[in-house]
C-alpha positions in Angstrom: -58.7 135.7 -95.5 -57.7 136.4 -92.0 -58.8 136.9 -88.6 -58.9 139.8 -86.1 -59.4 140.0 -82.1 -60.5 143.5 -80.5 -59.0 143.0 -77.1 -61.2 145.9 -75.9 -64.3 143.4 -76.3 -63.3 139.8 -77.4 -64.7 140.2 -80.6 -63.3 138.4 -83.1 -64.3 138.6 -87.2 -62.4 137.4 -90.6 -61.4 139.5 -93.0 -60.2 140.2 -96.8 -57.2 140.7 -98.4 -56.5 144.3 -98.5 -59.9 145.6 -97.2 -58.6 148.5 -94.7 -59.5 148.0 -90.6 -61.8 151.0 -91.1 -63.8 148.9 -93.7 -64.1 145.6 -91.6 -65.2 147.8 -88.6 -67.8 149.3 -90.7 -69.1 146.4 -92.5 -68.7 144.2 -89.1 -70.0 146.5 -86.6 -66.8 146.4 -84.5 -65.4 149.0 -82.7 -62.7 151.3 -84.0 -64.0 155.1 -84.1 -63.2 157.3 -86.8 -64.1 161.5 -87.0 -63.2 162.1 -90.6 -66.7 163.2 -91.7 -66.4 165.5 -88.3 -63.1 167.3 -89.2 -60.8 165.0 -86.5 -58.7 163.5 -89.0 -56.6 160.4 -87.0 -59.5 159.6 -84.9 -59.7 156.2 -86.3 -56.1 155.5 -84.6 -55.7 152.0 -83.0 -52.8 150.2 -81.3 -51.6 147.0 -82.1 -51.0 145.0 -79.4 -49.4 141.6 -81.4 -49.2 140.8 -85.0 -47.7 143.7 -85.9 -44.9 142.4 -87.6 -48.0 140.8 -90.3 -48.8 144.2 -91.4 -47.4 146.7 -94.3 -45.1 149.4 -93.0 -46.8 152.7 -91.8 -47.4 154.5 -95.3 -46.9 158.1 -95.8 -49.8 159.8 -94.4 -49.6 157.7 -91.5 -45.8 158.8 -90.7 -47.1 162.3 -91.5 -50.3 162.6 -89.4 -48.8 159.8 -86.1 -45.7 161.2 -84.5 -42.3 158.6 -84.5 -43.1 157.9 -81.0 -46.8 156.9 -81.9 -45.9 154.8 -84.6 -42.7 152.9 -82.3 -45.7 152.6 -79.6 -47.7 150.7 -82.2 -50.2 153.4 -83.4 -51.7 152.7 -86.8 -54.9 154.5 -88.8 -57.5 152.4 -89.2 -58.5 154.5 -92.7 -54.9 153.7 -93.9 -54.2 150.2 -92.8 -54.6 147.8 -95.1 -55.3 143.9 -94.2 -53.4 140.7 -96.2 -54.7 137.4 -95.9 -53.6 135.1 -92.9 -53.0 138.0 -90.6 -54.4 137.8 -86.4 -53.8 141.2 -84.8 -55.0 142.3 -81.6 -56.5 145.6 -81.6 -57.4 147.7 -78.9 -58.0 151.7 -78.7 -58.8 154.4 -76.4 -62.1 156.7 -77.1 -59.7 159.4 -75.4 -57.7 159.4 -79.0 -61.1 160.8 -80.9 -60.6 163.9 -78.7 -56.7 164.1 -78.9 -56.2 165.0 -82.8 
């Protein structure tokens, strides 16, 4: 289990192992926009402002769809970015991005 802070509203809510940040959003009610079911794949793309180094490495669609800069930035996909237990990341997004991709 583990614990996450959206800096864009002081939220905070616990997590599972391996549930992705798109799943806790939905199931928690916090945050982090998607547009998959609209066609604007990457819409769910959030920044990590610390805790970074607790998380998996971008995996392939994410280094496919987010360009390098993105990624150095700290630009992850909430769809693809899977949670392990003990983890406190701060993550904060722009509702600009939905219209970007």
């Amino acid at each position: 289990m583990g614990k996450i802070t959206f800096a864009n509203n002081g939220q905070s809510v616990t997590y599972e192992e391996n549930e992705t940040l798109l799943e806790l959003s939905e199931r928690e009610r916090v945050p982090v926009p998607f547009g998959c079911y609209a066609g604007h794949c990457a819409a769910c793309m959030v920044r990590i402002e610390s805790g970074a180094e607790n998380l998996p490495t971008p995996n392939v669609f994410e280094e496919y769809t987010l360009t390098p800069e993105e990624l150095a930035q700290g630009w992850r996909l909430g769809c693809q970015l899977e949670l392990k237990a003990g983890e406190v990341v701060l993550v904060p997004w722009s509702p600009d991005l939905v219209e970007k991709k």
